[in-house]
C-alpha positions in Angstrom: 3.6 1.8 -11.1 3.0 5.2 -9.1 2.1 4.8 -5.6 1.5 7.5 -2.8 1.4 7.6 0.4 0.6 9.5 4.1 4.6 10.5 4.1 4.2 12.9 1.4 5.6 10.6 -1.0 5.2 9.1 -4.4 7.3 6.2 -5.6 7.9 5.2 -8.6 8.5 1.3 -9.7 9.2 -0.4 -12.7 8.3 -3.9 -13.3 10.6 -6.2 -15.3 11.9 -9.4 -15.7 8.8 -10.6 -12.8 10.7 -8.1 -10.0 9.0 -4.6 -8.8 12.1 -2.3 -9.3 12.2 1.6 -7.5 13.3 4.1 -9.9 12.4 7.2 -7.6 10.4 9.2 -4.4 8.9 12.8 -5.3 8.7 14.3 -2.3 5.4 16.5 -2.3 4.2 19.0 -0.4 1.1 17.2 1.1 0.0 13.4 1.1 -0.9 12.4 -2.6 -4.7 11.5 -2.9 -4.9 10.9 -7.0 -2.8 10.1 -10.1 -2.7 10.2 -13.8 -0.3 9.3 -16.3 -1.3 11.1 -20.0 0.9 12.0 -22.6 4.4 11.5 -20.4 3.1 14.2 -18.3 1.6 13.0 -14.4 -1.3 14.9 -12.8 -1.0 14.6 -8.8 -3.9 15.3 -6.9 -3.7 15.8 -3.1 -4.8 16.3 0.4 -4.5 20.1 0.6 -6.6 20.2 -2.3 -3.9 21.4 -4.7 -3.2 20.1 -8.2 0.1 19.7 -10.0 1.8 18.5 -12.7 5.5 17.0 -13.6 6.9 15.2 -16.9 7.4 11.6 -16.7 10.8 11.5 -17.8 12.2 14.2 -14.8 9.8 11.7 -12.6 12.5 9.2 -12.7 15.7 11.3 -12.2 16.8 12.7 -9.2 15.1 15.1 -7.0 12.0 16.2 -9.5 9.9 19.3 -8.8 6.3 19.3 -9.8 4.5 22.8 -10.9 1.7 23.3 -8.7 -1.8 24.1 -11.7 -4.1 25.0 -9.2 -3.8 26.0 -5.3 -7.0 24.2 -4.1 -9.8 22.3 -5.1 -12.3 24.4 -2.9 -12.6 23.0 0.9 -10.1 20.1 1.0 -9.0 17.0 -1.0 -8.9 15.8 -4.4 -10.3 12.5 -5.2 -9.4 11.8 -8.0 -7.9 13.2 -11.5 -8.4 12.1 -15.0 -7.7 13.5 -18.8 -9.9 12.2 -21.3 -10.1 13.1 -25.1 -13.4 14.5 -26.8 -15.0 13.2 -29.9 -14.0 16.8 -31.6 -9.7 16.6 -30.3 -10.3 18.4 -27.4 -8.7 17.4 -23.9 -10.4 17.9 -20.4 -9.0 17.7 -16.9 -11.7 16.5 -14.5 -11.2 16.5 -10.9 -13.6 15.3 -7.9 -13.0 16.1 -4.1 -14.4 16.2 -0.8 -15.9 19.3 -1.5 -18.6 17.3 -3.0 -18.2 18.6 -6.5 -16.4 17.1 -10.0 -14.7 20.1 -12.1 -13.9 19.7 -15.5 -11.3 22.3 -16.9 -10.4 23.1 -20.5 -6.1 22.9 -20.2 -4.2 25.3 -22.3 -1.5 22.5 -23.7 
């Protein structure tokens, strides 16, 4: 389970066994507003209207840095991100904000 929050955190939690277990905090640079989890790879969208990315697996180990895709999503926050899969193979990014718009970008994987 990912969950952010207001002190420019996310935590991650496992589940097992019926207890909620923290694995790790990333600290971020502003407070988290969206997440997505595809392909061991999580998509963080936040206040600031930046957009960055970081592998799963350096998620859970100490003191992860995420790489910053995109410096802002127009005039503030994201909303919410999501990857989706066409019909033909090819993968999307779509991102919505308060700028009133939803962006849909073509990722170079």
């Amino acid at each position: 389970m990912l969950v952010g929050g207001n002190d420019k955190t996310i935590n991650i939690y496992k589940f097992e066994g019926g207890k909620l277990s923290k694995q790790n905090s990333i600290v971020t640079d502003s407070p988290p507003r969206s997440i997505d989890l595809f392909n061991g790879k999580l998509l963080m969208g936040y206040k600031n209207g930046s957009i960055s990315e970081l592998d799963y697996a350096k998620a859970v180990k100490a003191n992860p840095r995420a790489r910053v895709i995109m410096t802002s999503h127009c005039d503030g926050e994201v909303w919410g991100v999501e990857v989706c899969h066409l019909d033909n193979g090819e993968v999307r990014m779509i991102t919505s904000g308060d700028d009133n718009r939803i962006l849909a970008y073509n990722p170079k994987l």
